[in-house]
C-alpha positions in Angstrom: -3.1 17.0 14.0 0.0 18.2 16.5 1.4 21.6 16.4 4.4 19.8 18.7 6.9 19.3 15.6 6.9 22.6 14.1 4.6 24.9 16.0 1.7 24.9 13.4 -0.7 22.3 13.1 0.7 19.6 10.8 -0.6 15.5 10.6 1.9 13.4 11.6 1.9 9.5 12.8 1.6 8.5 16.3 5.0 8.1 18.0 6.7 9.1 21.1 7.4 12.7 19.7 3.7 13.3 19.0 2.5 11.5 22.3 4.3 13.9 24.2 1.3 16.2 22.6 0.6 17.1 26.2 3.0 19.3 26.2 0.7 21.6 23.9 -2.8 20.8 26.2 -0.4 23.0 28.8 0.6 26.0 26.9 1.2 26.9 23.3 4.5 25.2 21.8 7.1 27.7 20.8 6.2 29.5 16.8 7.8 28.3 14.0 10.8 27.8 13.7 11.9 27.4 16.9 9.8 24.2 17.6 10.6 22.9 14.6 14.5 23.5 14.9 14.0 21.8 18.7 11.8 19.0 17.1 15.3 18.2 15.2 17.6 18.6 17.6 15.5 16.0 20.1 15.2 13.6 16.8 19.4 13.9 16.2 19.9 13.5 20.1 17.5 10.5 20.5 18.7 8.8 17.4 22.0 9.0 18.6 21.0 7.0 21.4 19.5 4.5 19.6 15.5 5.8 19.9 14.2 6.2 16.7 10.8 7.5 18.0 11.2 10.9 18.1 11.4 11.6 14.2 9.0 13.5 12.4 6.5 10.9 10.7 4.4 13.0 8.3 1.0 12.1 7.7 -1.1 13.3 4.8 -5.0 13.3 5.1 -5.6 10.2 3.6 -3.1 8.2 6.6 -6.0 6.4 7.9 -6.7 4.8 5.1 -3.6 3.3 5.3 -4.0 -1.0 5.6 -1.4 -3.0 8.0 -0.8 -5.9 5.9 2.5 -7.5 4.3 3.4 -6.0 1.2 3.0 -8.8 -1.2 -0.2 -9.2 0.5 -1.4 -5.6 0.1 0.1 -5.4 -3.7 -2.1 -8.7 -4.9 -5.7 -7.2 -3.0 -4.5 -3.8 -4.6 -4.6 -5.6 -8.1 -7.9 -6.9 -7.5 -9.4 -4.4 -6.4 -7.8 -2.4 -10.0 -9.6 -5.1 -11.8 -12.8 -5.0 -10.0 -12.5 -1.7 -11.5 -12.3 -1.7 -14.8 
């Protein structure tokens, strides 16, 4: 949870945007909009310079169940598991 890309609490994915989260342990990031419309204009900047680490990565509760493996990989366990199921 990081109230630095839009000023409220929102989940989001680690990246270099929500790493500079320190910036809220000094002081309160600005209210909504205005972060969020900042948030933006750092993403369209950075991007422009070829750092694609400053974009908003949403991130819904169930992120951390998330599992790093190759898609074909994680398609065929994801079958198995469906048939364990039935």
């Amino acid at each position: 949870m990081t109230p630095v890309i839009s000023g409220r609490p929102a989940r989001a994915l680690e990246n270099r945007f929500t790493a500079s989260d320190s910036v809220a342990q000094r002081g309160t990031p600005p209210a909504y909009p205005i972060a969020y419309d900042a948030g933006k204009a750092l993403h369209a900047a950075a991007k422009a310079a070829g750092e694609h680490g400053f974009g908003a990565q949403w991130a819904g509760q169930g992120a951390p169940l998330a599992r790093t493996l190759p898609a074909a990989e994680l398609v065929a366990v994801l079958a198995r598991e469906l048939q364990a199921r039935r």
